[in-house]
VOGU-3710 file (C-alpha; in Angstrom, 3 decimals, decimal comma):
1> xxxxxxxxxx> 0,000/0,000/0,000  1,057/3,250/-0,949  0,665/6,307/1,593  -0,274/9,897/-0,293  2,334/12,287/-0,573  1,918/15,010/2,229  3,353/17,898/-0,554  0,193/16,990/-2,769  -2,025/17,637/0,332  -1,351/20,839/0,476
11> xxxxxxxxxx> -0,732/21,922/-2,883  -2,090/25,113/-4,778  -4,574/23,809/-7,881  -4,329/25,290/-11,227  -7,773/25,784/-12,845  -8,449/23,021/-15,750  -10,252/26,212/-18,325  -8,933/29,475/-18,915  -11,149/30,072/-22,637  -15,376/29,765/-22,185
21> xxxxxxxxxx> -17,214/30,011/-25,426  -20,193/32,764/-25,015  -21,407/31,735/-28,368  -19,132/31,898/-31,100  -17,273/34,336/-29,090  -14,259/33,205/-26,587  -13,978/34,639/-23,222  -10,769/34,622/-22,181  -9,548/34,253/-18,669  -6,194/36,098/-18,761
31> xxxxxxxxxx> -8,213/39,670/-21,111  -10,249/39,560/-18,395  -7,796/39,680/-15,687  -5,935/42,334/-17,643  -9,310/44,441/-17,948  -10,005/44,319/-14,291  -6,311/45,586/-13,813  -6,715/48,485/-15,656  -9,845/49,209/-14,019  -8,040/49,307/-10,915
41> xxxxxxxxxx> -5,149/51,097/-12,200  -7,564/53,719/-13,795  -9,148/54,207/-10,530  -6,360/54,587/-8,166  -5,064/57,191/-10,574  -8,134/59,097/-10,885  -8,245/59,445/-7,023  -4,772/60,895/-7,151  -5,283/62,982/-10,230  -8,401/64,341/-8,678
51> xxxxxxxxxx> -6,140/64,849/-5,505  -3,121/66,836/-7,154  -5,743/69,095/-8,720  -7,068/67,415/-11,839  -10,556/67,796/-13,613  -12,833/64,812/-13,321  -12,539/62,400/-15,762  -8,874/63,139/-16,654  -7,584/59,530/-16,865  -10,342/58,143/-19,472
61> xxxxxxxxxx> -8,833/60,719/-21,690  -5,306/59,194/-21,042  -6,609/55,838/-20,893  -8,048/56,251/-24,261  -4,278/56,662/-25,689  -1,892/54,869/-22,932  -4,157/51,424/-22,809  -3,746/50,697/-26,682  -0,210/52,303/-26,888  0,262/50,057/-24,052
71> xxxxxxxxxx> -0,663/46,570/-25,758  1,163/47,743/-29,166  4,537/48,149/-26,966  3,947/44,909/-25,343  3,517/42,640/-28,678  6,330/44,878/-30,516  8,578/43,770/-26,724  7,645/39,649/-26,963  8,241/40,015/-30,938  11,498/41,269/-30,700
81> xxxxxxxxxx> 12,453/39,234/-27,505  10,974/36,470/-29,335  11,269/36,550/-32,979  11,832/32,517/-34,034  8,734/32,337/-33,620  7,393/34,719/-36,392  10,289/35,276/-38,329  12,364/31,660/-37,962  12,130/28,518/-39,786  8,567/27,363/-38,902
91> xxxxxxxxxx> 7,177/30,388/-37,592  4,766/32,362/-39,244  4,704/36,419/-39,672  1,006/36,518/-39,717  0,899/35,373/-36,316  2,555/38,463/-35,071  -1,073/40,141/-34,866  -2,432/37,218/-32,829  -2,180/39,117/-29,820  -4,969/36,351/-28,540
101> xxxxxxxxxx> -2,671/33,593/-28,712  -0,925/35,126/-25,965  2,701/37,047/-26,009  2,736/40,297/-23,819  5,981/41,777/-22,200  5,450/44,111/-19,425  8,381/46,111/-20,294  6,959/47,002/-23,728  3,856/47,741/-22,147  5,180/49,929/-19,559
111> xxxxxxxxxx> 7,269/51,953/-22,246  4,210/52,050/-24,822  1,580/53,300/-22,423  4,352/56,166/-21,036  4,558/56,787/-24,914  0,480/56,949/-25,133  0,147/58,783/-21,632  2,573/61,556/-22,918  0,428/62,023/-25,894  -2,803/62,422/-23,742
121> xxxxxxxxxx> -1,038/64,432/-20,986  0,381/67,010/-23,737  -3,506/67,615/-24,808  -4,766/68,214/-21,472  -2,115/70,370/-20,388  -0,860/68,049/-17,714  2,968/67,460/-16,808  3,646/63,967/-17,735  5,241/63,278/-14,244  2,191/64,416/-12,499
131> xxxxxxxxxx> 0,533/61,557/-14,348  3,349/58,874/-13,753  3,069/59,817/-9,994  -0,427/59,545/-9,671  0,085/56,083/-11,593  2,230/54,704/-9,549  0,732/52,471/-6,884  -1,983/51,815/-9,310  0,241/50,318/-12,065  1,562/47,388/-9,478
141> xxxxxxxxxx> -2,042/46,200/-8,227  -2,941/46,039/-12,273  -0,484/43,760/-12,669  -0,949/41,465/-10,164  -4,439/41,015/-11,299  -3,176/40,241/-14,229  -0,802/37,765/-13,186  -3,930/35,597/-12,065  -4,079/35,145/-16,055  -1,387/33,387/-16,215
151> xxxxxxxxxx> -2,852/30,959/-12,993  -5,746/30,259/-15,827  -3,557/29,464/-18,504  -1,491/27,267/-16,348  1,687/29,065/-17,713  4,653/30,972/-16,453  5,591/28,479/-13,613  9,065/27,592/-12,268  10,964/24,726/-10,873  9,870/21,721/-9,085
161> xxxxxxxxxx> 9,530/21,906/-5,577  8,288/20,071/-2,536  7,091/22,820/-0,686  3,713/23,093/0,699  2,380/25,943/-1,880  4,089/23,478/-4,812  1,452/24,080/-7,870  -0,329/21,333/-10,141  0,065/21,991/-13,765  -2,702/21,102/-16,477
171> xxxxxxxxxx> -1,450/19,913/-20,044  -3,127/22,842/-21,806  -3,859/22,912/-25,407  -6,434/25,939/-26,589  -7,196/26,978/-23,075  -8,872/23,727/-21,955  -6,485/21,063/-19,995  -5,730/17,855/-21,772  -7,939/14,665/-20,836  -7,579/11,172/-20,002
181> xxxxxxxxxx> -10,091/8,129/-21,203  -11,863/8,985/-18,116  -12,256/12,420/-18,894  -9,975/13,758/-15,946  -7,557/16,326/-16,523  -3,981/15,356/-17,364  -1,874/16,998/-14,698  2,141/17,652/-15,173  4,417/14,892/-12,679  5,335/17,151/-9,790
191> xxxxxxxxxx> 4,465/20,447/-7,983  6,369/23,416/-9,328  7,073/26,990/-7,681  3,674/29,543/-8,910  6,327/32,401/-9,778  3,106/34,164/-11,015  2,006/33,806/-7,045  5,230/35,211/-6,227  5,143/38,009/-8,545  1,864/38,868/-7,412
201> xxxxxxxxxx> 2,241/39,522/-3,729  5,765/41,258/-4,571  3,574/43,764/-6,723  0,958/44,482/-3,970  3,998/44,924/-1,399  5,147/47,122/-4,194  2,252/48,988/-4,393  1,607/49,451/-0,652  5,478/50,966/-0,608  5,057/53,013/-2,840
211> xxxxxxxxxx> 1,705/54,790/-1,310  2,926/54,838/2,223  6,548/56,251/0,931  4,988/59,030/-1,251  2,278/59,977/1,666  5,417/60,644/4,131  8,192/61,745/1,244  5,382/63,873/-0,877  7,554/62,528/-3,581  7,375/65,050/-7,160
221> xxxxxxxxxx> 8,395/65,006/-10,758  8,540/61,741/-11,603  10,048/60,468/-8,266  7,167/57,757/-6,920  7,033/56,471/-10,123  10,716/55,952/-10,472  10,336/54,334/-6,385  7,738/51,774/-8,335  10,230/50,630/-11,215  12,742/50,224/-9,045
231> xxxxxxxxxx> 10,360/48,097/-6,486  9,004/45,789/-9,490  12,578/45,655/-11,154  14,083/44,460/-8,003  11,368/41,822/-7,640  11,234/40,688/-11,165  15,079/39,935/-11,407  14,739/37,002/-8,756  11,509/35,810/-9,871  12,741/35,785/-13,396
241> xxxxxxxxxx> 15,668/33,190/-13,047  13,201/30,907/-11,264  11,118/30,837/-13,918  11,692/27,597/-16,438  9,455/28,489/-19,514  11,201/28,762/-22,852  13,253/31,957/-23,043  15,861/33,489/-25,103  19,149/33,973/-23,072  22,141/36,356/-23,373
251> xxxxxxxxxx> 25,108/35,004/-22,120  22,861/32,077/-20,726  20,550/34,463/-18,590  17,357/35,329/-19,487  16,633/38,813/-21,681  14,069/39,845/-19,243  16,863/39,091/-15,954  19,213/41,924/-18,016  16,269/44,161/-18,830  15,197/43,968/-15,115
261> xxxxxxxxxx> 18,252/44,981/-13,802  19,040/47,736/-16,860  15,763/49,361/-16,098  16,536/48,998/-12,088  19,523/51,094/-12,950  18,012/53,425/-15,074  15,211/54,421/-12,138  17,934/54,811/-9,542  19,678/57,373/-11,190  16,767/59,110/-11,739
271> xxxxxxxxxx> 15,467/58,970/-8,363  18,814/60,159/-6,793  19,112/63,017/-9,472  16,114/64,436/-10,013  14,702/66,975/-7,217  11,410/68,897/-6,212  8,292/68,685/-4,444  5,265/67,478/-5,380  3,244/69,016/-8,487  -0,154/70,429/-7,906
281> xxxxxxxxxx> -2,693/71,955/-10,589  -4,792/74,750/-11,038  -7,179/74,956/-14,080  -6,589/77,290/-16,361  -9,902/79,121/-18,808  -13,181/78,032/-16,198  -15,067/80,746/-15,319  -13,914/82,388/-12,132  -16,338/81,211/-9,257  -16,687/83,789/-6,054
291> xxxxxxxxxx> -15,059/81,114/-3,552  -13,427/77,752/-3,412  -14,101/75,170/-5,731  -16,710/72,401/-4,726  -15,306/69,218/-3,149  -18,376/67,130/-4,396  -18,428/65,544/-7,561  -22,009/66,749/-8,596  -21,783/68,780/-10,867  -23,052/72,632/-9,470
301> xxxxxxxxxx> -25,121/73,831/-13,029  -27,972/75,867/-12,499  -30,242/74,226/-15,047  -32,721/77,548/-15,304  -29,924/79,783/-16,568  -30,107/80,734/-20,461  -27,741/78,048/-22,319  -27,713/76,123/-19,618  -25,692/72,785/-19,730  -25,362/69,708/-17,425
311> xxxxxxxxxx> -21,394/69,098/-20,009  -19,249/69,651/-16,769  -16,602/72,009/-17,740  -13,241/71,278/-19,159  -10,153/73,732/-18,407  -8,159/74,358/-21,333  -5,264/73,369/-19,482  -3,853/73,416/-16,388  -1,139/75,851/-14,046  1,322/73,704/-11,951
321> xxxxxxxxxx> 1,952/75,026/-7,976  3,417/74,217/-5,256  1,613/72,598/-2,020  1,219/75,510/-0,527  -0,345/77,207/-3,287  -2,618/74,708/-4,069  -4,204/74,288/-0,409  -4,853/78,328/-0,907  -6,592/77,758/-4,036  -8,936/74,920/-2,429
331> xxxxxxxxxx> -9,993/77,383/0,197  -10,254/80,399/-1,376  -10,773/79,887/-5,312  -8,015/82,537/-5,460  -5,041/81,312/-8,280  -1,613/82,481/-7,265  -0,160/85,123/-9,404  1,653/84,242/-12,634  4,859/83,436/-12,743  7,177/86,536/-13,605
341> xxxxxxxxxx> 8,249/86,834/-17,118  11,603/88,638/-17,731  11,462/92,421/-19,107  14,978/91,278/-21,354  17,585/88,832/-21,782  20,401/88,585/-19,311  17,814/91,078/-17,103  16,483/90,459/-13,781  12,365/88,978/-13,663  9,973/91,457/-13,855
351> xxxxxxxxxx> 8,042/92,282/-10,401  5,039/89,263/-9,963  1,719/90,301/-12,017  -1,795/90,259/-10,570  -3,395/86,800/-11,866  -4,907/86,998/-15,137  -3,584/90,683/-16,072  -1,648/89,845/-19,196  2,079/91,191/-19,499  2,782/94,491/-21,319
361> xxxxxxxxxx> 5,247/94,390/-24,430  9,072/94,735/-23,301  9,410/97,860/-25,199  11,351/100,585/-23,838  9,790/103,751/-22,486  11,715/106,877/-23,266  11,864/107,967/-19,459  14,211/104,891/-19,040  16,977/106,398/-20,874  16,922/109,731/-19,533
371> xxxxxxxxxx> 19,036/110,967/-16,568  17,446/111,122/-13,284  17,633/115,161/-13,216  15,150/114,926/-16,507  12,694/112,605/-14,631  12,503/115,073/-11,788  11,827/117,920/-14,034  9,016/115,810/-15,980  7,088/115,091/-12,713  7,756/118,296/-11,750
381> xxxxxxxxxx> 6,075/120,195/-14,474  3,432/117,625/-14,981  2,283/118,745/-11,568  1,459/122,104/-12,260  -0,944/123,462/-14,053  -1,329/123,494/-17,724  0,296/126,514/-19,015  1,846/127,691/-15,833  5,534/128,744/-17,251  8,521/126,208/-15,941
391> xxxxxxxxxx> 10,024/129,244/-13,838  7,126/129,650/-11,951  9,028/126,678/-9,126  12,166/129,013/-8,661  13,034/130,577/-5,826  12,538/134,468/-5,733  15,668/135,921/-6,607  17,825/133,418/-8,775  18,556/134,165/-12,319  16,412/132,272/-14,903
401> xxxxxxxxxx> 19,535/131,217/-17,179  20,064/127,759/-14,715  23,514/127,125/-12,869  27,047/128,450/-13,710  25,398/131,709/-15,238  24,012/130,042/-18,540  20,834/129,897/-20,050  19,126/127,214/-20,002  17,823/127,156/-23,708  21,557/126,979/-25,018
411> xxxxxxxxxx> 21,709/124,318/-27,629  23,283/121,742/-26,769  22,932/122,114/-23,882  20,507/119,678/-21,011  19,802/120,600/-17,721  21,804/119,155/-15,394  24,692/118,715/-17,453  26,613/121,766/-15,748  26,337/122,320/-12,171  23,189/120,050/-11,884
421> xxxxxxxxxx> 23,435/116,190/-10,162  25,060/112,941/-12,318  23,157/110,456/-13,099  24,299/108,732/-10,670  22,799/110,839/-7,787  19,368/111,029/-6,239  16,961/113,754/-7,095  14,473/115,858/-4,946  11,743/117,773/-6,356  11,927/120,326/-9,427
431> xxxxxxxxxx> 12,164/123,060/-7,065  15,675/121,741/-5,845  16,979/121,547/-9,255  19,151/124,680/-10,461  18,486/123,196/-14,149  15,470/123,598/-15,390  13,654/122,394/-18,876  13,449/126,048/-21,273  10,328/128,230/-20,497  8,712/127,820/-23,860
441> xxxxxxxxxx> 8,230/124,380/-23,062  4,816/123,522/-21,634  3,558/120,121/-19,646  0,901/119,005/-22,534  4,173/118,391/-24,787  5,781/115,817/-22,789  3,467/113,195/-23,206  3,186/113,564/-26,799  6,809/113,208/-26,712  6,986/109,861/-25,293
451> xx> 4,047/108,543/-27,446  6,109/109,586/-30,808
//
């Protein structure tokens, strides 16, 4: 008599069906594990859009371009990872666009839906980090819903093993497990490692890091999302060489062990170079509302005004701010001012604008290249009355021909260039000047001066 092995007590069943025909239609197991990912993923990030500032809604626009982009990167990845098998003796190039046979590499998908996401965030106005950030604990949970795929499919296994989470394997042809002549599923000799289990918690711890880091770090510009490549990288390099599926090999490691620890590489020195605090928006071209904007996510349209519309509305883009800045703007509806614009190269920024007052054309106004004796005089004359002769502000007594004797009308001759102050000194008011402007010269001409 034989006695049961204790390992196959305890081990983790693989399920015998991963396709179910709905007609003539397939459900598949493993799209619909990758659809409930990105509903997750799309959700998380909407919270944290919605959170840093974003419109409502924000992510189905960028989901519209990142999710596609996303599954084009990933075929184009396994294609070129994997190209005997399209492009070798036996293979088939057709089969390159059966993306329902299976053949998906995360990295591809990764770098395909940044590609898409960048598209999307550059037509809303958003910063492309602000988006990664807000991605990044979302992007982890996605994929370990989607690793449950590959539990259906009975695929992406590793070693044998006698441990007590050891996992059954089905012979799988077409999604359905191979039978015997009494119709029971044909199961693979042994218990193997579930390296899709594996990769699955990691991504959860992964995504729980990255939450709790970024909620005590207020991690910005790209930095959380950096935190989650380098979380999944690190993971995915030991899972990887435990993993015994077919696989091409450099230098008799797998591709995807050297692209883990490339990419791992990549995110650190981004994380430890790149600085700043966490990006905040304010919408840009909604109506201005008398206080702060509503927390709730019904919409506030007063239905009996003329032209009326329950269409929420969209900014046309967005201003990023600090922290700070953003909290004001939640309680007050008040935008900080623009940021200041510089009157010339190589010149200091201009002094900060009232919001929305647009900036005046760096030209030059004539007063700026006229000493500071002139300005004086100006505002001195403009201050009397029109017609009242530029004498009038002398004291009684002093000769009308200016300082050293001369008159002031000489040509050639400005006041203040003899006997009056440099341009380098400071200036009372016209009355302290001994150089004054020539007394045929009235205050309704100096304005019509500076316009010419």
């Amino acid at each position: 008599m034989s006695l049961a092995s204790p390992t196959s007590l305890a081990a983790i069943p693989s399920p015998s069906n991963a396709v179910w025909q709905l007609g003539p239609i397939p459900i598949r197991a493993y799209a619909l594990c990758i659809i409930a990912g990105i509903v997750v993923a799309c959700w998380v990030t909407e919270r944290r859009l919605r959170q840093r500032g974003a419109a409502p809604g924000a992510v189905l626009d960028i989901a519209v371009w990142a999710v596609p982009a996303g599954i084009i990167g990933a075929r184009i990845y396994h294609v070129i990872t994997s190209p005997e098998k399209y492009f070798g003796t036996g293979g088939d190039w057709i089969k390159v666009f059966f993306i329902h046979e299976g053949g998906l590499g995360i990295w591809g998908a990764v770098a395909g839906g940044a590609v898409g996401a960048w598209i999307a965030a550059r037509q809303l106005g958003i910063p492309l980090t602000v988006v990664a950030d807000a991605l990044a604990p979302g992007l982890p949970l996605a994929q370990a819903i989607g690793r449950l795929g590959n539990w259906f499919n009975n695929e992406l296994y590793g070693g044998r093993t006698d441990l007590p989470w050891g996992l059954e394997i089905h012979r799988m042809d077409g999604g359905q497990a191979l039978r015997d002549e009494a119709g029971q599923p044909i199961l693979e000799e042994g218990l193997y490692h579930p390296t899709f289990a594996y990769e699955l918690l990691w991504n959860v711890g992964v995504a729980a890091m990255v939450y709790f880091l970024d909620r005590k770090l207020r991690l910005g510009r790209g930095r959380a999302f950096a935190l989650y490549v380098m979380g999944y990288t690190a993971g995915r390099f030991w899972i990887e060489m435990m993993r015994t599926d077919e696989a091409n090999t450099i230098l008799g490691v797998r591709v995807n062990v050297w692209t883990a620890a490339l990419v791992f590489l990549g995110a650190l020195i981004y994380f430890l170079r790149v600085r700043g605090p966490r990006e905040y928006l304010i919408p840009v071209g909604l109506p201005s509302v008398a206080g702060p904007p509503a927390s709730s996510d019904v919409s506030q349209v007063d239905l009996s005004a003329k032209g009326a519309t329950t269409e929420p509305a969209v900014p046309e883009g967005y201003r990023v701010v600090g922290e700070e800045q953003f909290a004001h703007w939640r309680r007050t509806g008040e935008a900080p001012p623009e940021a200041a614009d510089p009157v010339d190269a190589g010149s200091e920024s201009a002094p900060d604008r009232p919001a929305g007052e647009a900036s005046a054309p760096d030209q030059p106004d004539m007063d700026d290249v006229v000493t500071p004796s002139k300005r004086a005089d100006e505002a001195s004359v403009l201050d009397r009355p029109a017609g009242e002769a530029a004498t009038a502000a002398r004291p009684k007594g002093e000769p009308s021909g200016g300082s050293a004797g001369g008159p002031a009308g000489l040509a050639g001759e400005r006041p203040g260039s003899v006997g009056g102050p440099t341009d380098g000194e400071e200036t009372g008011s016209a009355s302290d000047s001994p150089a004054e402007s020539t007394a045929g010269e009235s205050a309704a001409a100096r304005p019509a001066d500076r316009d010419s």
